[in-house]
C-alpha positions in Angstrom: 17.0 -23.0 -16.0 17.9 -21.1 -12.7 15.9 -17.6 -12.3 16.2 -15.6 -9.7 13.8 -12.8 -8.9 14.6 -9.5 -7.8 12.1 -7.0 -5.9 14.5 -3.6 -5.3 14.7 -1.7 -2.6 11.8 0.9 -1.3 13.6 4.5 0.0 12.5 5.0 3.9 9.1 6.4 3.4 5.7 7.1 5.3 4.3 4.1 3.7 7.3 2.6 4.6 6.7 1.9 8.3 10.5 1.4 8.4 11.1 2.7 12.1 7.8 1.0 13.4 8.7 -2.3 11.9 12.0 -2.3 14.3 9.6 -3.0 17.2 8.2 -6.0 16.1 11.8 -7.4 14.8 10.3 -7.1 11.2 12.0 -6.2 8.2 9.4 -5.3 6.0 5.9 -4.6 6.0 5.3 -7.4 3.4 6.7 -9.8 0.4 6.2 -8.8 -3.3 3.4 -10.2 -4.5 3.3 -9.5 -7.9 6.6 -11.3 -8.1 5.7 -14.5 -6.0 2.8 -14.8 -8.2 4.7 -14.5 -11.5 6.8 -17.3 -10.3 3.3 -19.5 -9.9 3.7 -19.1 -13.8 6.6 -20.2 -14.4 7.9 -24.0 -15.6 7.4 -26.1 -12.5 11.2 -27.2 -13.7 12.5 -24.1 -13.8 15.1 -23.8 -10.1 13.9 -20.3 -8.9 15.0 -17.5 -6.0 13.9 -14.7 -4.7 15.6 -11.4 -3.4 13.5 -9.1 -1.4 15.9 -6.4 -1.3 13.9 -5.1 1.6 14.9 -8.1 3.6 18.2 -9.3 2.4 21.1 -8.2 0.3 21.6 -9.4 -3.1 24.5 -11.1 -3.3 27.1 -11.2 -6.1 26.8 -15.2 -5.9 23.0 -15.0 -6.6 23.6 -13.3 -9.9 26.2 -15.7 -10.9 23.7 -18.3 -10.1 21.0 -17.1 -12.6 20.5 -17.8 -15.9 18.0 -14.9 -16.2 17.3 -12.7 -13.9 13.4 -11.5 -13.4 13.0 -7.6 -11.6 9.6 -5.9 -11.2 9.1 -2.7 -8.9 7.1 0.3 -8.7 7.7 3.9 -9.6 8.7 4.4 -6.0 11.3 2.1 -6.7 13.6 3.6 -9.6 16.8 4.1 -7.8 17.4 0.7 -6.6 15.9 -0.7 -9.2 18.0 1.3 -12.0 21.6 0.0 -9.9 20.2 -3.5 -10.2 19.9 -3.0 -13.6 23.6 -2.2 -13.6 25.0 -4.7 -11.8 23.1 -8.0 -13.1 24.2 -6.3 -17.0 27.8 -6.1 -15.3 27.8 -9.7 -14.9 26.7 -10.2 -18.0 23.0 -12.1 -17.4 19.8 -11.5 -19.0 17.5 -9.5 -17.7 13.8 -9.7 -17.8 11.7 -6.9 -16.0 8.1 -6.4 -15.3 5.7 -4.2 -13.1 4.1 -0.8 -12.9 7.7 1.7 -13.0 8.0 -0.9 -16.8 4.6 -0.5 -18.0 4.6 3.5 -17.7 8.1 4.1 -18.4 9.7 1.4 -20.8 11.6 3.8 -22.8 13.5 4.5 -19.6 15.1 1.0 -19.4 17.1 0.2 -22.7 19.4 -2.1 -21.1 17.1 -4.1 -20.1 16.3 -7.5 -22.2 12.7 -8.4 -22.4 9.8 -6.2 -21.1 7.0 -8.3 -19.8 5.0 -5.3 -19.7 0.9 -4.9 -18.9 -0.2 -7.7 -16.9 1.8 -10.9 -16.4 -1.4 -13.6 -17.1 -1.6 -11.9 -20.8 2.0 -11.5 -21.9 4.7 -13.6 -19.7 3.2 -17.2 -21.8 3.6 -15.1 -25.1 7.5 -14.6 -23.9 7.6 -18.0 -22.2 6.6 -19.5 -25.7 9.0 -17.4 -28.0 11.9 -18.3 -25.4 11.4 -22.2 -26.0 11.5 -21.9 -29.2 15.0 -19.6 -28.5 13.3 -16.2 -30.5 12.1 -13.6 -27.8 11.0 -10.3 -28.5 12.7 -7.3 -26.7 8.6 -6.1 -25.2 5.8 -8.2 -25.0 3.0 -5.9 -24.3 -0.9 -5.6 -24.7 -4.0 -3.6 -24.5 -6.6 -6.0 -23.2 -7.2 -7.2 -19.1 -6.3 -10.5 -17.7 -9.1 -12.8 -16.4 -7.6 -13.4 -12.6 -9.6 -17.0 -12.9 -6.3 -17.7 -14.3 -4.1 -16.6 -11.9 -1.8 -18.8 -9.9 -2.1 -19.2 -6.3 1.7 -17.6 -5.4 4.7 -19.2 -4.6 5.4 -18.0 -0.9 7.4 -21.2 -0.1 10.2 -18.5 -2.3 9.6 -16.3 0.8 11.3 -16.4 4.7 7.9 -15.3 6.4 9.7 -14.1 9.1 10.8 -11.4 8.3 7.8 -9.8 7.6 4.7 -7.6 9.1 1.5 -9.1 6.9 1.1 -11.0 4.0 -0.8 -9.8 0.8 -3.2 -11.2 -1.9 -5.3 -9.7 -4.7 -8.8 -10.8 -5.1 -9.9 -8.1 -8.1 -8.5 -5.4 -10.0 -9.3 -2.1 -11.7 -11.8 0.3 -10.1 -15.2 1.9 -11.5 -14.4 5.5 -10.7 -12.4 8.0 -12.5 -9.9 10.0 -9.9 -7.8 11.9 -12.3 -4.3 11.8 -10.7 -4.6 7.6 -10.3 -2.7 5.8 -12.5 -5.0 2.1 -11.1 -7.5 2.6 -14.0 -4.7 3.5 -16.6 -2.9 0.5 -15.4 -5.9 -2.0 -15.2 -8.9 -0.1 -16.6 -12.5 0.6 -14.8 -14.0 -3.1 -15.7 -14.0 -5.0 -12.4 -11.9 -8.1 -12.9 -12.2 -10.8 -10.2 -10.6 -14.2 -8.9 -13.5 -16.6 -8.2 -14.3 -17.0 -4.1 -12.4 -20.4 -4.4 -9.5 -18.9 -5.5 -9.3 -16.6 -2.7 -10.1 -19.5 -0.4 -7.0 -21.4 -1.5 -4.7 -19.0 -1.2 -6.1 -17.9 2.3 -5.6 -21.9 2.8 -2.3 -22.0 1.8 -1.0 -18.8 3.9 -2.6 -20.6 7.0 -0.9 -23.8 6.6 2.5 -22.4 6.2 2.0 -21.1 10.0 0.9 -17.6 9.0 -1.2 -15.9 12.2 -0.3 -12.0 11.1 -2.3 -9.5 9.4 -3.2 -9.7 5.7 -3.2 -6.8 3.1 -5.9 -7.6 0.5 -4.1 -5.2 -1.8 -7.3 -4.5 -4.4 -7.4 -1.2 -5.5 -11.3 -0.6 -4.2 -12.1 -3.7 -2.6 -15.9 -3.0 -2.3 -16.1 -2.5 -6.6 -18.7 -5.2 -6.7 -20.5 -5.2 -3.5 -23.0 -7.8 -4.9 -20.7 -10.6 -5.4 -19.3 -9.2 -2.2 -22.5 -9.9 0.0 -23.8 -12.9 -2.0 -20.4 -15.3 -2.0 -17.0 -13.4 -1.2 -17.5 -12.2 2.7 -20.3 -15.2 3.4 -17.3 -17.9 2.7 -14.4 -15.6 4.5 -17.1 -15.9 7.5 -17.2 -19.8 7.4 -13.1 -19.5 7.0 -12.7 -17.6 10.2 -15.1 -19.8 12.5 -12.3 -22.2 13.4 -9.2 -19.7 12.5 -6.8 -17.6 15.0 -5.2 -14.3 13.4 -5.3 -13.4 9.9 -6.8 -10.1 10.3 -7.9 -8.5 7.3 -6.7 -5.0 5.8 -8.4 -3.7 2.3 -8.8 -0.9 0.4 -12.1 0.6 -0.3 -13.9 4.2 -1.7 -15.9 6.6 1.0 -19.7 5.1 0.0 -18.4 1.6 2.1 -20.2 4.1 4.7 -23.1 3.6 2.9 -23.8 0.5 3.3 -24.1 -0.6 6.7 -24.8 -4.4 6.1 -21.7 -5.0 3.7 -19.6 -3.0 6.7 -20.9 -5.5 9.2 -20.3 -8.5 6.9 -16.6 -7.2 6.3 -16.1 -7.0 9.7 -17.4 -10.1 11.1 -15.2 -11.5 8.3 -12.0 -10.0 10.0 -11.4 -6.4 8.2 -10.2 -4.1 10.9 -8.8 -1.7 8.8 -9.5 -0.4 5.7 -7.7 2.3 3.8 -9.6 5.1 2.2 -8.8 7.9 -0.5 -9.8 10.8 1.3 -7.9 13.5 -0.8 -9.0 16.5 0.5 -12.5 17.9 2.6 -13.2 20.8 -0.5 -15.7 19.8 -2.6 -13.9 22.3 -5.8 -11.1 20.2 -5.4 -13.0 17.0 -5.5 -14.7 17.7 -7.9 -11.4 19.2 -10.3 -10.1 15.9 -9.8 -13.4 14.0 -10.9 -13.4 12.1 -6.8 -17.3 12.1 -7.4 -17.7 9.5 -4.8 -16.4 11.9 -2.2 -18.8 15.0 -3.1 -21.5 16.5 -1.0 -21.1 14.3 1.6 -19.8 14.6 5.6 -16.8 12.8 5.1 -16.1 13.0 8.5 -19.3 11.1 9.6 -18.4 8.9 6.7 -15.3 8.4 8.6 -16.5 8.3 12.1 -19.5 5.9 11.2 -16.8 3.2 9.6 -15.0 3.3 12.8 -17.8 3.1 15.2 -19.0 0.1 13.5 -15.5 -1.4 13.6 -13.0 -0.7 11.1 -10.2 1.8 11.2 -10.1 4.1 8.8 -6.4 5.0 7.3 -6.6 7.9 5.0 -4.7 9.2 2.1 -5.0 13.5 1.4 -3.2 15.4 -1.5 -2.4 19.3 -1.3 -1.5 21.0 -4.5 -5.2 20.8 -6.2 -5.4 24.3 -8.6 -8.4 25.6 -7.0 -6.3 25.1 -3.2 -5.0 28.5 -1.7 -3.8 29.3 1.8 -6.3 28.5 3.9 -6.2 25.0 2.4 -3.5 23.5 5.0 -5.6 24.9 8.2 -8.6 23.1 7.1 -6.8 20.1 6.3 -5.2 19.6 9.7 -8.6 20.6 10.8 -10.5 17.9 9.3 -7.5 15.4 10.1 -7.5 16.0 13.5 -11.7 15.6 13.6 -11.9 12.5 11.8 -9.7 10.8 14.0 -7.8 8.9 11.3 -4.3 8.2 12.7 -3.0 6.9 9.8 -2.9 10.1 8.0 -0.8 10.1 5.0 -0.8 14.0 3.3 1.4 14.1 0.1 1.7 16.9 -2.7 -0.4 16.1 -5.7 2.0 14.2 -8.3 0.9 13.3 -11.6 1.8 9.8 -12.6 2.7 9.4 -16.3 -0.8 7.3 -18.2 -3.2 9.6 -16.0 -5.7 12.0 -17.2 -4.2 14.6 -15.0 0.0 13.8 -16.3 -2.3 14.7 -20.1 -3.2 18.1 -19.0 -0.3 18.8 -17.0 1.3 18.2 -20.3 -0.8 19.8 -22.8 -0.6 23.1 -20.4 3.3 22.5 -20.0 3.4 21.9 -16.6 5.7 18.4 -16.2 8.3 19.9 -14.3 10.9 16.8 -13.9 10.3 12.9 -13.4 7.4 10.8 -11.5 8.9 9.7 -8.0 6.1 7.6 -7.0 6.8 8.7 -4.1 3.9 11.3 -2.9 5.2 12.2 0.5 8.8 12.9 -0.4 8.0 16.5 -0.3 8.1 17.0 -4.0 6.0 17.0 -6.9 6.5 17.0 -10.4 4.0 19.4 -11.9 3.7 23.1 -11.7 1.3 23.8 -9.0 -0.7 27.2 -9.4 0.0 27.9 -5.9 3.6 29.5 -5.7 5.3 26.5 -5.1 7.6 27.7 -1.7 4.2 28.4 -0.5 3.1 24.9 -1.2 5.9 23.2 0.5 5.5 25.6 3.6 1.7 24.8 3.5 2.7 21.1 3.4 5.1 21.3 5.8 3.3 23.2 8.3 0.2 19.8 8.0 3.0 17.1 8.7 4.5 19.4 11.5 0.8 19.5 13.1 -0.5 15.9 12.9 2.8 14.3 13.5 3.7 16.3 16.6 3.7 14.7 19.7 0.4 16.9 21.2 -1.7 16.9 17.5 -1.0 13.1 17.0 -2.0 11.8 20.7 -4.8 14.1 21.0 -6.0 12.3 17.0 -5.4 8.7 18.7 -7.9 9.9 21.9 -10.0 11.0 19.3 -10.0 7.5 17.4 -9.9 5.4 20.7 -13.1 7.1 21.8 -15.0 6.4 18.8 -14.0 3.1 17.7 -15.7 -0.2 18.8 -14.2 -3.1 17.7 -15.2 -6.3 17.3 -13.8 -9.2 19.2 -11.8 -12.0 16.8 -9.9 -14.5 18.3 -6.1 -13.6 18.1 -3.1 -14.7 19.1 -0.5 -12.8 21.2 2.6 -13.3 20.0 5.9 -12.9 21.4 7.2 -9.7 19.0 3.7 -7.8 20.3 5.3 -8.2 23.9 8.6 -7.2 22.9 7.0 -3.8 21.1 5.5 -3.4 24.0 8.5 -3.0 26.3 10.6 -1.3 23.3 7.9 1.1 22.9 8.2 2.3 26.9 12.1 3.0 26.7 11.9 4.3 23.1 9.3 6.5 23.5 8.4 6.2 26.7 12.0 7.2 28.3 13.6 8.5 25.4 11.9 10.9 23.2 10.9 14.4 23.4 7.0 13.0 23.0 7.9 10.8 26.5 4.7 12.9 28.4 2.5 12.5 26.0 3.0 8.9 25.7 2.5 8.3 28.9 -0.8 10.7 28.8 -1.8 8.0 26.4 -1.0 5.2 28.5 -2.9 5.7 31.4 -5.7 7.3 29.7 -5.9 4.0 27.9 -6.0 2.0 31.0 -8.4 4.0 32.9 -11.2 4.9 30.0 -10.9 2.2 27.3 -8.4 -1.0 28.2 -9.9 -3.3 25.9 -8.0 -0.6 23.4 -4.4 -0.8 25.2 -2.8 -2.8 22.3 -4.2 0.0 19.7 -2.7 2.5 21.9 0.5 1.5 21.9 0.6 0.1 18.1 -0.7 3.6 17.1 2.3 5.1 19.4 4.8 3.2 17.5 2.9 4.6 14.3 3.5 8.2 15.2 7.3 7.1 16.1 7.9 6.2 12.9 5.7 8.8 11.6 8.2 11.8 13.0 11.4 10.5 12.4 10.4 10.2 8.4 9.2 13.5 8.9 12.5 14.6 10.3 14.7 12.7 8.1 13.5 12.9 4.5 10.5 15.2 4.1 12.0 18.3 2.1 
């Protein structure tokens, strides 16, 4: 049986990192996981191929090759994914599709073949076992959680590492709080589900021995859910890992009370986590607490912020506009606290409600589903009615990516960072694409764009005050490249 896996093409994004990834010669920031793991599941006898459509073009021959054809995407994902669709049907194979934009939506796809839908550990054996037997059901779907103690270690030998930024693995899922416009706990529930510390030690084995050195994404929802198994086994073993290790720098995922805990921080970041991404959503506490963030109310979430990067992690933060209880004043207050906190990596979309939510329900019981879920919450859209006047909204949005993506509001937030931060020291290794960033980074931005001055501002203020944090400067440069020319190109 030849099967050939499919992971469709994101649109040019924030999130992206499209324009940035051009400096280290990288096509993508990192290879589909969820597919690479599915394909752990799969007969050992079975001939498989992967197409990161990010990466590669899929060829006409690599259809004709398949006899089924496996696609999984996200939400964000829906264009490409629905002219794949088209053209493996075309050519007459059988498709077999998977993943988040399946689960919420499978009404959506009636040409495809067999929805594996929920997660993959529960219901791809079920379709497996009907398919020997030559009887599979059209959707295979279920209402319980997977235990991850099953999960495969993934297939990356599928995948050509170099073309990518980082690498990714999954140590838990689901998440104990209840954010209302998240679609993680309708997708994998509030129970904290998690692989066992061996498990993540293989797979952190088997990434090293293929030659990996890069960063690595470990892509769990709230990676601090269970900060007991966290302290006791998890970070105490990722510790002994590291002590003869170059590279493999962690990034995670984590809610605002990590800056609680001053021990776990200092465990995480002895065990390599230098950056950690954090759902900041707004600084007003109504708006917190309308979307039920309670682990972000009544606290400084700029000390929050500014404590986590003065004890070594930077802190990239997502914020939504478009709450009911936001007005005018909202965006001013937002740049404000943007520009305080220091977070570079500042990613402000308009609330969207994704369909399984708590919020899509009321949106819907008030009539306020205005057109489809893009996935996409930068693109400048949203698909509920805001009670804002929606031209105002936009303005108001467009006014915060104006302000911390311009040239003088996004150096100044990088000075602001760089004086805070104090990393630790991990052993690395420089490798050749950082130099050539480097150098592509002086005549990009350096010689080239209108931001030219305040690059070099940057630069020497770098050298002269903090040099230890020359690399960040210019890394966080080629951020803000990338940053404007999405902002520029695609923001509505």
């Amino acid at each position: 049986m030849n099967v050939l896996l499919i992971y469709p093409e994101f649109p040019d994004t924030f999130w992206s990192f499209k324009h940035a990834l051009k400096f280290v010669r990288k096509k993508s920031s990192s290879p589909p996981l969820g597919l690479v793991t599915v394909a752990g599941m799969l007969p050992g006898t079975w001939d498989k191929r992967l197409v990161d459509m990010n990466v590669e073009r899929l060829r006409q021959s690599d259809i004709a090759w398949a006899d089924i054809v496996l696609v999984s995407a996200m939400t964000v994902q829906r264009q490409s994914t629905v002219e794949v669709i088209a053209r493996v049907k075309k050519a007459g194979k059988i498709i077999v599709a998977g993943g988040p934009l399946f689960t919420a939506e499978p009404e959506e796809f009636p040409e495809v073949d067999h929805l594996i839908l929920n997660e993959a550990e529960i219901t791809l054996p079920l379709f497996l076992s009907d398919l020997g037997r030559g009887d599979p059901k059209r959707v295979y779907a279920t209402d319980e959680f997977a235990d991850l103690t099953k999960t495969p270690v993934p297939l990356w030998e599928l995948v050509d590492l170099r073309h990518y930024d980082s690498l990714s693995l999954q140590f838990t899922r689901g998440c104990p709080f209840n954010c209302d416009f998240c679609n993680v706990t309708a997708l994998l529930g509030h129970r904290m589900r998690l692989k066992t510390t061996r498990q993540l030690i293989a797979e952190l084995d088997k990434i090293y021995s293929l030659g990996w050195r890069r960063g690595i994404f470990i892509v769990d929802d709230n990676f601090i859910g269970n900060k007991r198994i966290l302290k006791e086994e998890v970070l105490p073993a990722l510790i002994e890992w590291r002590k003869d290790k170059k590279g493999c720098l962690f990034t995670t995922e984590a809610s605002v009370n990590l800056s609680d805990d001053d021990v776990l921080i200092e465990m995480m970041v002895k065990a390599g986590f230098t950056q950690v991404f954090v759902g900041i959503e707004t600084p007003d506490d109504v708006a917190l607490a309308e979307c039920s963030k309670s682990q972000n109310l009544n606290r400084d979430l700029v000390g929050s912020v500014k404590k986590l990067q003065q004890m070594g992690l930077q802190v990239m933060g997502g914020f939504i506009v478009g709450f009911d209880s936001d007005d005018e004043t909202t965006f001013q207050r937002m740049i404000d606290f943007i520009q305080q906190s220091g977070i570079v990596t500042a990613m402000v979309g308009l609330l969207q409600a994704p369909v399984g939510t708590q919020l899509y329900q009321r949106m819907l019981r008030e009539g306020r589903i205005r057109n489809q879920y893009s996935g996409d919450n930068v693109d400048g859209e949203t698909n509920i009615k805001p009670k804002m006047d929606l031209s105002l909204l936009k303005e108001g949005y467009r006014k915060i990516l104006d302000s911390i993506y311009s040239g003088k509001g996004f150096y100044e937030r990088v000075r602001t960072f760089l004086k805070e931060y104090k990393p630790h020291r991990h052993a690395v290794t420089i490798q050749w694409q950082e130099i050539a960033a480097l150098f592509k980074s002086v005549f990009e931005i350096g010689i080239k764009s209108k931001e030219r001055k305040e690059y070099w501002k940057l630069v020497f203020w770098t050298l002269f005050n903090c040099p230890r944090k020359f690399p960040l400067a210019i890394t966080f440069s080629i951020y803000g490249y990338h940053f404007r020319k999405v902002n520029e190109l695609h923001v509505v």
